[in-house]
KOLKERO-375540 format. One line per 4 residues: number of its first residue (from 0); their letters; for each residue x, y, z of N, C-alpha, C. Coordinates in steps of 0.05 Angstrom, whole numbers, m for minus. Layout:
NUM = a = X/Y/Z/X/Y/Z/X/Y/Z  ...
//
This chain:
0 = xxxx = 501/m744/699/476/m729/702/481/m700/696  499/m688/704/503/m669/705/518/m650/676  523/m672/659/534/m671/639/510/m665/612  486/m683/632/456/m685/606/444/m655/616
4 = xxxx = 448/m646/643/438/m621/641/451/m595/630  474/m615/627/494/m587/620/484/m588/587  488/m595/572/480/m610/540/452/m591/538  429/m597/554/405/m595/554/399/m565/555
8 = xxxx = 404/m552/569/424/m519/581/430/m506/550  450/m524/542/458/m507/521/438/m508/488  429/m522/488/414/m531/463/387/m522/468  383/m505/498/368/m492/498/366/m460/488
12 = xxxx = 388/m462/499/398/m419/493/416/m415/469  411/m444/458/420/m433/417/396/m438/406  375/m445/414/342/m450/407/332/m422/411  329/m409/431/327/m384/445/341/m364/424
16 = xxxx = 372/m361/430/378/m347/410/368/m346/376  358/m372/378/354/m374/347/323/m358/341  311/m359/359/286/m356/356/289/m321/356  305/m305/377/311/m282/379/314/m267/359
20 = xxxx = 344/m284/345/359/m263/335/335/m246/304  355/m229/299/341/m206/280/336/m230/256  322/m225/235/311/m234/207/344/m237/190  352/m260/186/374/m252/169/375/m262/140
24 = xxxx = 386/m238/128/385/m240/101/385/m262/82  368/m266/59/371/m283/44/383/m273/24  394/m295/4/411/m291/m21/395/m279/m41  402/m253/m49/375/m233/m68/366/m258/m87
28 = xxxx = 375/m281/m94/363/m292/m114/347/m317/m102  331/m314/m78/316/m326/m59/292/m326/m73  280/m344/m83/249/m342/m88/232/m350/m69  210/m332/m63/185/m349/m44/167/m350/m55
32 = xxxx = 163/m330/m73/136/m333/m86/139/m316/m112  117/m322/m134/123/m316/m170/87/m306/m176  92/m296/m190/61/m284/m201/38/m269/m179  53/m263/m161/41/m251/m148/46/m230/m134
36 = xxxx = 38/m208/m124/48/m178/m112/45/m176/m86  62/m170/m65/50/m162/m41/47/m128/m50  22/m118/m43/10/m97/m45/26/m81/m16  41/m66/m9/33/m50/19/27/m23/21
40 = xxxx = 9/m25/52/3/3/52/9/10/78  19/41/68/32/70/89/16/82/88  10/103/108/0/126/103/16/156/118  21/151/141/38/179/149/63/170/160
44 = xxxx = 93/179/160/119/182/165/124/201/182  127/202/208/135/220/219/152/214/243  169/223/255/195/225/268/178/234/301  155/244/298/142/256/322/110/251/327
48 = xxxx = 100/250/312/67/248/318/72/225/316  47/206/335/47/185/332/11/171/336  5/154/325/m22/140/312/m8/116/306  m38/92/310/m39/72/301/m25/73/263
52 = xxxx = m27/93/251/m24/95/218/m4/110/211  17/111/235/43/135/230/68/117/240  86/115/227/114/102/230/136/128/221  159/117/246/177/136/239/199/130/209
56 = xxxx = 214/158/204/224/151/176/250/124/183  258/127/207/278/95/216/267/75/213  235/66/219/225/42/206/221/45/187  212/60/180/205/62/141/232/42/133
60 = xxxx = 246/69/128/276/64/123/285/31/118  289/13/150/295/m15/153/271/m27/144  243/m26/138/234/m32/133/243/m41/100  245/m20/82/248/m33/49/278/m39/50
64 = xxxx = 289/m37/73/320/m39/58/315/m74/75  303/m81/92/302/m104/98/283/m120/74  275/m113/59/260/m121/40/274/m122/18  285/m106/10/320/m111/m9/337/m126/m13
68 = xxxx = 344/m132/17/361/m145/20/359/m176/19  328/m187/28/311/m207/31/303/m219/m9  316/m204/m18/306/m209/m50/280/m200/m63  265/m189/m37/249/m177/m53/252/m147/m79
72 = xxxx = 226/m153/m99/229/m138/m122/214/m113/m119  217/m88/m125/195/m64/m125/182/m68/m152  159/m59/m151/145/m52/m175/140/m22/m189  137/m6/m201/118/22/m213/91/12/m205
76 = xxxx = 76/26/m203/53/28/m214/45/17/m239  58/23/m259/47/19/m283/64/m14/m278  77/m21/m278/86/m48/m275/56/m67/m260  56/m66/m241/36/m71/m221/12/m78/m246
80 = xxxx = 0/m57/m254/m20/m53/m276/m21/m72/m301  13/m64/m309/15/m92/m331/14/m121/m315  26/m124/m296/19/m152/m279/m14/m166/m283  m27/m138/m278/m57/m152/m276/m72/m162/m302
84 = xxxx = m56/m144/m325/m63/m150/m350/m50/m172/m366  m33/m185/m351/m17/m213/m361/8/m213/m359  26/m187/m356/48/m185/m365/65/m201/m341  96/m207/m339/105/m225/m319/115/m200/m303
88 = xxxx = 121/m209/m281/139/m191/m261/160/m211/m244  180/m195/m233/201/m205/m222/191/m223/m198  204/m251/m189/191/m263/m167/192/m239/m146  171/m252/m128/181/m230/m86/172/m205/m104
92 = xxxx = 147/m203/m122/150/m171/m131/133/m161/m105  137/m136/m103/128/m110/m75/120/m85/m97  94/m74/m89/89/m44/m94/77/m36/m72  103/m16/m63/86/13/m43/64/20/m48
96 = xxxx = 50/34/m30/28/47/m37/16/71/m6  19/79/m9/8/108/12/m22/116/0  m34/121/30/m55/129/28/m60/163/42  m80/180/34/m80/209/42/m74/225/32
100 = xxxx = m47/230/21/m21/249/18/m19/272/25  m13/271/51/3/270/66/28/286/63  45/309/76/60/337/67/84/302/78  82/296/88/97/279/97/110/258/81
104 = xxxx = 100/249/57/112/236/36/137/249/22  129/278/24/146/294/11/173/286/21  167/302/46/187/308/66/207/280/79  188/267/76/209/234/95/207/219/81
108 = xxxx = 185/203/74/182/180/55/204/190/25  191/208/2/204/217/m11/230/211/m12  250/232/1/273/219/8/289/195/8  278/173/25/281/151/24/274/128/4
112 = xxxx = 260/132/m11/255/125/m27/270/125/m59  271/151/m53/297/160/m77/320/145/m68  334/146/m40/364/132/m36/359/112/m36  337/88/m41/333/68/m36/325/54/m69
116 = xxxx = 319/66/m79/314/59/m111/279/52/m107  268/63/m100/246/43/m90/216/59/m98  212/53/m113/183/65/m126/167/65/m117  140/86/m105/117/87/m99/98/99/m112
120 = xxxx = 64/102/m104/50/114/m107/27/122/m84  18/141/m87/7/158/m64/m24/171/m71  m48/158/m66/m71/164/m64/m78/181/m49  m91/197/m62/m89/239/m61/m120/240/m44
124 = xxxx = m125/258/m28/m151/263/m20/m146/296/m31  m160/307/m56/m149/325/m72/m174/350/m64  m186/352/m51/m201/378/m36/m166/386/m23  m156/373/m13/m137/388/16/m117/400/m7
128 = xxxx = m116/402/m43/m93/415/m60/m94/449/m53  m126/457/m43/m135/480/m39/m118/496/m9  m114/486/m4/m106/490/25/m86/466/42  m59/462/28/m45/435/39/m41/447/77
132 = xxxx = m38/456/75/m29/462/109/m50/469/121  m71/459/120/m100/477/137/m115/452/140  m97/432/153/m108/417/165/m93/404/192  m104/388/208/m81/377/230/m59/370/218
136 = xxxx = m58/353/195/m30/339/184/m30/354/155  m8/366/155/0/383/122/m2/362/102  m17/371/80/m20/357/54/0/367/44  3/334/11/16/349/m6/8/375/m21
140 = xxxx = 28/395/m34/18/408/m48/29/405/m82  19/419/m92/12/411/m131/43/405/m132  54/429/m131/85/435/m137/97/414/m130  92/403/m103/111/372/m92/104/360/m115
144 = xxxx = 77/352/m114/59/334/m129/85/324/m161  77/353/m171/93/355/m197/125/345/m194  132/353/m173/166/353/m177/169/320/m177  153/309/m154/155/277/m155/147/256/m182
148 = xxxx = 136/273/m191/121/259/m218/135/264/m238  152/283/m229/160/288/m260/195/283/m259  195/276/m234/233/265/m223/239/245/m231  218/222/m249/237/193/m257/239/179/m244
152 = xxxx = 229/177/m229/247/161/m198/211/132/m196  200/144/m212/177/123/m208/156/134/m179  152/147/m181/139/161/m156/102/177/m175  82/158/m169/57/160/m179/33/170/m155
156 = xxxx = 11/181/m171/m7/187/m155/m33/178/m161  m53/181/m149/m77/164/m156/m96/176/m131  m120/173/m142/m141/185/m129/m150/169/m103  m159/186/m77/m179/182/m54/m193/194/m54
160 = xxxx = m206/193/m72/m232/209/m67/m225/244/m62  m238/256/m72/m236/289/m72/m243/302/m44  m272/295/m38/m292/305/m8/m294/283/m5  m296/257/m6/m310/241/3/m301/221/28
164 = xxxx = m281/234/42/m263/210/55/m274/224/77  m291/213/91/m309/216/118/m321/195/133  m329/195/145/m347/182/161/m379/199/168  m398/182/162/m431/200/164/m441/188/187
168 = xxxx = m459/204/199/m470/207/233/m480/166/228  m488/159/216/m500/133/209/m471/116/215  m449/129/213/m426/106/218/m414/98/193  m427/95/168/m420/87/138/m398/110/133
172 = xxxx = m385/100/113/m363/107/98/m383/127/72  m379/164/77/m388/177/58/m390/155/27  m364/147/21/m370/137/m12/m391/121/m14  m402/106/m1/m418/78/5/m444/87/14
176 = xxxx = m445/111/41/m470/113/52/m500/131/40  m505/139/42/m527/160/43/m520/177/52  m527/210/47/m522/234/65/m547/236/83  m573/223/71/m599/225/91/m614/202/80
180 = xxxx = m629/207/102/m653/184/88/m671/194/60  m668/227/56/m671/233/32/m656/238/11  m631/232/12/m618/226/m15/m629/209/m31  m631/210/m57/m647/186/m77/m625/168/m86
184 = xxxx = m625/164/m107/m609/138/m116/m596/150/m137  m615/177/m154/m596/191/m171/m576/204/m153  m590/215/m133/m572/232/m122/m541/225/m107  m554/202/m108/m522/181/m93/m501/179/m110
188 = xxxx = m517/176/m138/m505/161/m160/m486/188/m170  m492/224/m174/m487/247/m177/m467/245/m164  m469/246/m133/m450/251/m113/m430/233/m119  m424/211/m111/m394/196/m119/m388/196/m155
192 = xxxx = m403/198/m170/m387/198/m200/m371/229/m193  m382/254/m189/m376/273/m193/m356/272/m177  m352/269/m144/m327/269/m132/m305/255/m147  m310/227/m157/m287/215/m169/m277/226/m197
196 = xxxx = m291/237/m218/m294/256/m233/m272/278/m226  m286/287/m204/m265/315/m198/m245/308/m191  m234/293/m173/m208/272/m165/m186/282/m185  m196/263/m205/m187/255/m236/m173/281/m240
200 = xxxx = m195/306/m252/m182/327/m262/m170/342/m248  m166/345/m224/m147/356/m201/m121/341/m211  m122/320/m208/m97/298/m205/m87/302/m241  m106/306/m255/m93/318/m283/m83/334/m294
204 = xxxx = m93/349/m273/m73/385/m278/m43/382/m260  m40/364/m258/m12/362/m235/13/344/m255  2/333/m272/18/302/m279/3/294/m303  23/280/m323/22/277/m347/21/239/m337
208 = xxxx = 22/228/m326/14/197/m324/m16/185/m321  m17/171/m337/m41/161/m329/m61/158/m308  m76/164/m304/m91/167/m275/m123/147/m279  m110/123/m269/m135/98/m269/m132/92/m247
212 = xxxx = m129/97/m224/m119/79/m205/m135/103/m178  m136/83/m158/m158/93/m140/m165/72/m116  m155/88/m90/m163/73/m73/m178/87/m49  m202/59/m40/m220/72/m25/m221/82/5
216 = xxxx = m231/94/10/m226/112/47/m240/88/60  m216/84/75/m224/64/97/m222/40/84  m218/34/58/m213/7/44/m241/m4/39  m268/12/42/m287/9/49/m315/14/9
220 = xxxx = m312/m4/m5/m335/m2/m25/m358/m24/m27  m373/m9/m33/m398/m27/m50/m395/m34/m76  m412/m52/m87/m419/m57/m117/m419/m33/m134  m435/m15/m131/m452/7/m135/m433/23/m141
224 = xxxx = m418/34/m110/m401/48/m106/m361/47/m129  m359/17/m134/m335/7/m144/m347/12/m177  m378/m1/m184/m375/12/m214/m379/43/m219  m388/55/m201/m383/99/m203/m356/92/m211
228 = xxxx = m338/88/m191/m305/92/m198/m298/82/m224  m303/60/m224/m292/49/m256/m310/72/m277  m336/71/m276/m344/92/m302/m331/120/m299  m317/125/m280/m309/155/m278/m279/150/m294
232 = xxxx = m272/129/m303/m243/118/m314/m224/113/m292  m228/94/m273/m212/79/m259/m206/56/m263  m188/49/m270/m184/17/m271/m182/m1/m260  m169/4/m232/m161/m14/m209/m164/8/m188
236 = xxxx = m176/0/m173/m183/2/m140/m167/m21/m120  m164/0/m92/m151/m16/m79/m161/m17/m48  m167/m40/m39/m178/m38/m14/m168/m43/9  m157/m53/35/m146/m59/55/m145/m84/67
240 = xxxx = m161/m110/44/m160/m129/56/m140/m146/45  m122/m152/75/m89/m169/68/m89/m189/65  m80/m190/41/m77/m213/14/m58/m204/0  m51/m227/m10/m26/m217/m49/m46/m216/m59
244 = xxxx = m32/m202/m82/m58/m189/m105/m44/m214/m124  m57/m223/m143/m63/m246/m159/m74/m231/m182  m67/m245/m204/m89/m241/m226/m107/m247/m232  m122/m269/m209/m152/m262/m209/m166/m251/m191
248 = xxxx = m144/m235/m176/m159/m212/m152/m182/m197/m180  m206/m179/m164/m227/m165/m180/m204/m138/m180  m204/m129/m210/m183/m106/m208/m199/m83/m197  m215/m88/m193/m231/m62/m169/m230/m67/m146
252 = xxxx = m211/m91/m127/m222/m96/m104/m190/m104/m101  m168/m88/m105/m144/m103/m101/m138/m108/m76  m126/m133/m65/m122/m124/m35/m95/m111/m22  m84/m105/m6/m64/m86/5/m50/m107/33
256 = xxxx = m37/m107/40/m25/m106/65/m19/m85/84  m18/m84/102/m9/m63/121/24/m60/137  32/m40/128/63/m41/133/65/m13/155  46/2/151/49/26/176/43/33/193
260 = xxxx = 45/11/203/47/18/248/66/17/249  67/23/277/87/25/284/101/m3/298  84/m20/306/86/m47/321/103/m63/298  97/m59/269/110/m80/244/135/m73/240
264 = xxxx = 143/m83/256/183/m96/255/185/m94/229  215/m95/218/217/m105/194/212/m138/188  223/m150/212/214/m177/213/186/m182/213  170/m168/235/141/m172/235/125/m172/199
268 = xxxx = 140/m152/182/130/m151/150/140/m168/141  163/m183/140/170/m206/130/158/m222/135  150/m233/159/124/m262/160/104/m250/147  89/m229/156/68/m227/141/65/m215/110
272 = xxxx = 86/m218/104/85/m228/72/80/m251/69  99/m270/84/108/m306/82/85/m315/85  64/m304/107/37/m312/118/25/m327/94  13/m293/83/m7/m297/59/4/m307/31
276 = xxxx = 22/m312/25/34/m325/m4/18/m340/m8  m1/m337/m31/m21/m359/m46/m13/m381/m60  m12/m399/m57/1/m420/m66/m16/m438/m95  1/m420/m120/m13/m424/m142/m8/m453/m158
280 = xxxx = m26/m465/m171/m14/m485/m178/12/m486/m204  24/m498/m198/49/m502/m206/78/m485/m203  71/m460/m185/91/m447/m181/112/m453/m155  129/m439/m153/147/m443/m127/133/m443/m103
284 = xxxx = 116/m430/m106/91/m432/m69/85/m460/m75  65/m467/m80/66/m500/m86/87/m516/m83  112/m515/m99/129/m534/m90/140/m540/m74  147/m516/m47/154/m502/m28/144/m521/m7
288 = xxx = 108/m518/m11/96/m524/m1/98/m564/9  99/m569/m9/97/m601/m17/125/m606/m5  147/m597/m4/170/m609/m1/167/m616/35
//
């Protein structure tokens, strides 16, 4: 008897431990999934303030190097872009993506990213280029802007809107809402082409890369609102709802994941990559699946 509880004892607390221990590495040439991107999104790095949308640079950090190590692939920007236009990408592909920007990309993210080989891009709210430090959290300024863009390292930028990243007394997301019940429909239509417009040429006086890319405040568009952006020359928009991006995501409605709280373990981002893997027909998700 005493022997089945002893047995029973132990095949319990290597179950336990198993369930515990840390995420451990797979062989970089691990496939989970093919033709598809996990999108993620950051927005502030910091070692001291803390928000639901701020992670320190030590999770950052284990965060992509646990993603490295796991086989996953980084993307560019422009990689990402050719993805949606047909081109192939590496299985387990990943593109960063930051939202705000944030003096903080500079300073922490930046960094890490460079020792890590690991490519991002960073959607600008480009009113704050006027004044980077004259707000609660220091923006980038042009000069960072430029040095990152022009360092090689794969480090891109892309529009949030110029003025428009608010919230109106009605509760609506400025890009989407009304400023009154007397705004007209031209006047709606004025207001977001021209903010995204201005975006554009802010973000063009900084950087010689293409600038199609654009994601919305709060992850939050309309119909209406998503074709302004595209006629202002956006190509792809990106919103906050967690999914892999696919090539038949709407390239104005890409979805994102969320990688910056502080609660997402490196482990916790590893399932929820594993989570949402779309399981296309005939690829490794599929077969995966079936076995």
């Amino acid at each position: 008897m005493y022997k089945g509880i002893g047995i029973t004892l132990l095949l319990g607390i290597i179950t336990l431990t198993l369930l515990l221990s840390p995420l451990q590495a797979r062989p970089a040439n691990t496939t989970s999934y093919r033709d598809q991107v996990a999108v993620l999104m950051y927005h502030h790095i910091h070692d001291k303030d803390e928000s639901s949308s701020t992670i320190t640079s030590a999770l950052f950090r284990s965060q992509l190097r646990m993603l490295k190590d796991n086989g996953y692939r980084f993307l560019t920007l422009a990689e990402f872009e050719s993805f949606m236009q047909g081109a192939p990408v590496p299985d387990n592909a990943v593109l960063v993506t930051f939202d705000d920007g944030y003096q903080s990309f500079y300073t922490a993210a930046y960094p890490i990213l460079r020792e890590l080989g690991v490519p991002a891009v960073n959607f600008v709210i480009t009113m704050n280029l006027a004044n980077p430090l004259g707000s609660y959290i220091p923006s980038l300024s042009g000069d960072e802007i430029r040095e990152m863009t022009q360092a090689g390292v794969g480090i891109d930028v892309g529009c949030h809107t110029d003025a428009l990243h608010y919230k109106l007394p009605s509760g609506k997301a400025a890009l989407v809402g009304r400023l009154s019940a007397g705004e007209t429909d031209d006047a709606y239509k004025q207001r977001v082409a021209g903010d995204a417009t201005a975006c554009r040429q802010k973000l063009a006086a900084l950087t010689t890369q293409p600038l199609d890319a654009y994601a919305y405040p709060y992850g939050i568009a309309s119909p209406l609102a998503a074709q302004l952006v595209q006629n202002a020359g956006f190509r792809y928009a990106f919103t906050i709802t967690p999914e892999m991006a696919t090539r038949r995501a709407d390239p104005l409605h890409i979805p994102r994941i969320n990688a910056g709280s502080p609660n997402i373990s490196p482990e916790e981002l590893h399932r929820s990559i594993q989570r949402r893997i779309e399981l296309l027909p005939g690829g490794v998700d599929a077969e995966r699946s079936a076995r």
